[in-house]
N, C-alpha and C positions, 0 to 999 in steps of 0.2 A: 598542778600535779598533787594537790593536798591530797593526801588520803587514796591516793593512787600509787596499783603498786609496776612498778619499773627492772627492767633485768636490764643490766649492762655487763656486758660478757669483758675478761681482759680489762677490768676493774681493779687489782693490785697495782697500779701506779700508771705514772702517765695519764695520757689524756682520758683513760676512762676510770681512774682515779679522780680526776677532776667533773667527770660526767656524775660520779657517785655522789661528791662530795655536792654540787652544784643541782643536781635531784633532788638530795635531803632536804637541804635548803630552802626548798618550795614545798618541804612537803610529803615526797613522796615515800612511798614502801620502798627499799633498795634492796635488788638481790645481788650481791657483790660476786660474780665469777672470776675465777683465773684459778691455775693448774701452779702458778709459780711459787717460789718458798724463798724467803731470806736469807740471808749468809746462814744464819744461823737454823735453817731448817723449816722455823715456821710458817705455815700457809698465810700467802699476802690478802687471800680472800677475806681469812678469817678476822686476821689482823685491821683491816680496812673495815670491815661489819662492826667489831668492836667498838672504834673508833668512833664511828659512825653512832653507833648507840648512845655512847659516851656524851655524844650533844643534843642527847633527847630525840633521835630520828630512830623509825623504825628501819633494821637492818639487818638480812643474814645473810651467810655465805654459799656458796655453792662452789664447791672445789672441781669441776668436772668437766674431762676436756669436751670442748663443743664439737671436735673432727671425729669424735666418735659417738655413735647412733645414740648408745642408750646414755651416756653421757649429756648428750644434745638436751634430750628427754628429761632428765634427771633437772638439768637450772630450771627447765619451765615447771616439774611436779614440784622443786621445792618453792618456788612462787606458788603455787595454787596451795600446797599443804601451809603454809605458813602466811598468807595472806586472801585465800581464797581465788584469785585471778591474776589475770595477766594486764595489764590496759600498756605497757610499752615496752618493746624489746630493740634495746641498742647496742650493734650489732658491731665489737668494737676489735674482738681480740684478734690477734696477729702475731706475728712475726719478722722482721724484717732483716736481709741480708742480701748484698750483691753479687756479679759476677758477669763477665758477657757471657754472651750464647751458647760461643762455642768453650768457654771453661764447665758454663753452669753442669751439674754433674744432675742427673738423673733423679737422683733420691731426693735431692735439695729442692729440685722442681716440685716433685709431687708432694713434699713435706710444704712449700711456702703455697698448692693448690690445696692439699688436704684440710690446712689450718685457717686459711681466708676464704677460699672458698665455696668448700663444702661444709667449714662450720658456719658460716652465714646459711645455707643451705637448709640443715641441719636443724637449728635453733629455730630459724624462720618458719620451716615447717610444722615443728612441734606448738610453736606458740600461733601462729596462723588456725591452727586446729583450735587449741583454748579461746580464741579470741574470737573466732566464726560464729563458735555454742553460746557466748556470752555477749554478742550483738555488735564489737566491734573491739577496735584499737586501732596501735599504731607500729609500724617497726621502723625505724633506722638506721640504714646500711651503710659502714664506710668505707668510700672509695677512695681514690687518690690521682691527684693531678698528675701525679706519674702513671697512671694506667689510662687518663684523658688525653695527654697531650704527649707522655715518655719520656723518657732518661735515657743515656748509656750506663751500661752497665747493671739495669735493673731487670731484665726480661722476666723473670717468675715473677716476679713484685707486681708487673705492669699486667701481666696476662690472667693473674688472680684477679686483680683488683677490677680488669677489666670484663672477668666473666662476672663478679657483682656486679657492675653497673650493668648488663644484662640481664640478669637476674631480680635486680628490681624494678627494670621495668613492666617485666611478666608479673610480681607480684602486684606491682599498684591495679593494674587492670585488673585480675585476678580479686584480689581482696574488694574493691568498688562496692561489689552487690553483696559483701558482707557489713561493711563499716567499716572498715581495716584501710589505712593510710599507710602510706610505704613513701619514704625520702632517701634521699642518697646525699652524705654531705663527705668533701673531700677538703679535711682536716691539715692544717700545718701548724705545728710547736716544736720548740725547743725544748723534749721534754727528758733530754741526757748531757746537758751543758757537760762542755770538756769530754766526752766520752764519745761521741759519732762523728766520725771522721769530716770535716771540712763545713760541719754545723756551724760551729761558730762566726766562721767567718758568714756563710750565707744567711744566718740570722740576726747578724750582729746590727742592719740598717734597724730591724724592728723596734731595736733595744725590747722593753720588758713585756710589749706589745707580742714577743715570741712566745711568751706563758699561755700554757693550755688554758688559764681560767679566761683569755679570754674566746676560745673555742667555746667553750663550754655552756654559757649562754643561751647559745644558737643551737648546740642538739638540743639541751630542754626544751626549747621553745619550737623546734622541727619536730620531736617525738611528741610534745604537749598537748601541742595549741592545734583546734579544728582549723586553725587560720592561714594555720601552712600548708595546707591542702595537701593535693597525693601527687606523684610522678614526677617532682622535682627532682634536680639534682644540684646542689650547693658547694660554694669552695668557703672556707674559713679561715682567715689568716690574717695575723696581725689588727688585729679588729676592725677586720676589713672583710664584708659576705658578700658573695655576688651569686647570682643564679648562673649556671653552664649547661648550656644545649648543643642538640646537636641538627643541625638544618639541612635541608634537602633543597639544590637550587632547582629550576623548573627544568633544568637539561636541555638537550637536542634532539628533535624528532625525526627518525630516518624517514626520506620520502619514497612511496610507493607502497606495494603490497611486499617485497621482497627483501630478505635481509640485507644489508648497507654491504658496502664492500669496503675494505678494510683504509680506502684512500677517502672515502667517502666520510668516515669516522675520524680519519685525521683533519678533514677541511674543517671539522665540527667539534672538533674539540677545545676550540677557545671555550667555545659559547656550553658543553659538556660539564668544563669544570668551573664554571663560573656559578656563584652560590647564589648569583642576585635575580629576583628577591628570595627569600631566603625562605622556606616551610618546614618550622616546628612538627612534627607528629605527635600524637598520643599513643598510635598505635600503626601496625605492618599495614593494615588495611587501607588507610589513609590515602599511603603512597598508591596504591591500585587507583581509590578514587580520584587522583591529581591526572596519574595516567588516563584514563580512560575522561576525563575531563578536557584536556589537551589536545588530543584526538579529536574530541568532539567539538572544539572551539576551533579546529582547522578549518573544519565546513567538508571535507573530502574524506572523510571517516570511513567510507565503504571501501575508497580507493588505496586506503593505507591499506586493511585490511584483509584485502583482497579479495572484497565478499563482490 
C-alpha cells in the first residue's frame, strides 16, 4: 500500500479505526470517514487524521455521511483533491442495534438499510467511477456472519448485511473488465469491552485474540494485494481467516416433459436438498450451464423437454 491512497469509511474507532491505523503502517494515503463526534463534540475523523499524521503517515478527514448521495461523493472527491486517486475503498461504516421482527419499528429498519446498505452502495459507486478512468482498484465490503448464517434478534442487521453480500457479488463481476477487485470480509472483535451487552462473555474464549488489530491485517492484505483476487467472501475472527461460500448441490431432475407433481417432489427431496457434490458459482449463469448440462448427461434430453 506505500504510496497508495485508501478511504475507509466509519474510521473514528473500532475496527476501521484499526483499518486506518493498520493502512498507515504500510504506507498508505488514509482518508478517515465518520459523521461521529466525542463527548466533547469533536469530529472523530478529524481527530483520527491528526493522529495519523502525528506518526509521519499521510491523512485526512472526510466528515460525510456515506447514506447520503452527495456525501457518498464528497469522501471519494476529497481523496482525489488531496491525493489525486482512489486505489482502495473499505467499506466499513455502520451501525448496529437489535430487536425481533415483530418489535423492529420501521424507521430503525430503513435507518440500519440506509446506513449499511446503501452507503456501501453509495461510496462504491462514486469510487468504482474514479477507479474505472484510472485503470483499476480495489473495494472492500463488510459483511457479517450474522447476515451469512443469522441471529435472533438481529433482522435489520442480517438483511443489510445480507443485501451487501449481494451487492458484491454484482460488483466483482462488474468491475473484472475494468481492473477493479471487490472482496467481502465478515469481521468479529471486541471493539466495546464492558459496553455490548453479553460481549464479554462470548469473546471472552478469544482472550486478546478479540482485538480488532487482529482483523485488521487481513483487510489490508484483501484491499491491497492483487493476490486476493476478486469475488471472495472472508470471515475474520480471532486470528483465525477462513474463506465462506455458498454451493449449489446437483439437485433432482423431474422426469418427463411435464411439471412434477407435488408427491413426485416429495419422493425427491432427500436427494433435492442434499449439497453433495457441492458447486461454487462465479456467476447466475453458471447454474443455467449445470442445468442444461444435466439434462444433457441424461441421454433423454428431447424427452424432458418435450420437444
Amino acid at each position: 500500500m506505500q504510496g497508495r491512497t485508501v478511504i475507509v469509511t466509519g474510521a473514528g474507532k473500532g475496527l476501521g479505526r484499526a483499518y486506518a491505523d493498520a493502512f498507515a503502517r504500510e504506507g498508505a494515503h488514509v482518508v478517515v470517514n465518520d459523521i461521529a463526534t466525542d463527548e466533547s463534540g469533536e469530529p472523530l475523523a478529524e481527530r483520527v487524521a491528526e493522529q495519523l499524521r502525528g506518526t509521519g503517515a499521510a491523512a485526512v478527514s472526510a466528515p460525510y455521511s456515506v447514506a447520503d448521495p452527495e456525501g457518498a461523493e464528497a469522501v471519494v472527491d476529497t481523496a482525489v483533491a488531496h491525493f489525486g486517486r482512489v486505489d482502495a475503498l473499505v467499506n466499513n461504516a455502520g451501525i448496529v442495534y437489535g430487536g425481533s421482527l415483530v418489535e423492529q419499528a420501521h424507521e430503525d429498519f430503513r435507518r440500519m438499510v440506509d446506513v449499511h446498505l446503501m452507503g456501501t452502495f453509495l461510496t462504491s459507486r462514486a469510487a468504482f467511477r474514479r477507479m474505472a478512468e484510472q485503470g483499476g482498484g480495489s473495494i472492500l465490503n463488510t459483511v457479517s456472519t450474522i447476515g451469512l448464517f443469522g441471529m435472533a434478534g438481529m433482522a435489520s442487521y442480517a438483511a443489510a448485511k445480507g443485501g451487501i453480500l449481494g451487492l458484491s457479488h454484482v460488483l466483482a463481476i462488474e468491475g473484472a473488465e475494468h481492473g477493479i477487485r471487490v472482496n467481502a470480509l465478515a469481521p468479529m472483535a471486541d471493539t466495546n469491552p464492558g459496553r455490548t451487552k453479553g460481549a464479554e462473555e462470548f469473546f471472552a474464549p478469544m482472550g486478546r485474540r478479540a482485538a480488532a488489530e487482529y482483523v485488521a491485517p487481513f483487510a489490508v492484505f484483501l484491499a491491497g494485494s492483487d493476490a486476493a483476487g476478486t469475488g471472495g467472501v472472508y470471515s475474520a475472527a480471532g486470528g483465525r481467516y477462513a474463506r465462506v461460500a455458498t454451493v449449489l448441490g446437483d439437485g433432482w431432475i423431474s422426469p418427463g416433459p411435464n411439471p412434477p407433481t407435488v408427491e413426485e417432489i416429495a419422493a425427491g427431496f432427500d436427494t433435492i436438498r442434499d449439497l453433495r457434490p457441492g458447486h461454487e458459482l462465479e456467476r447466475m449463469q453458471e447454474e443455467v450451464r449445470l442445468i442444461n448440462q444435466r439434462l444433457a448427461e441424461l441421454g433423454n434430453t428431447r424427452a424432458l423437454v418435450g420437444e
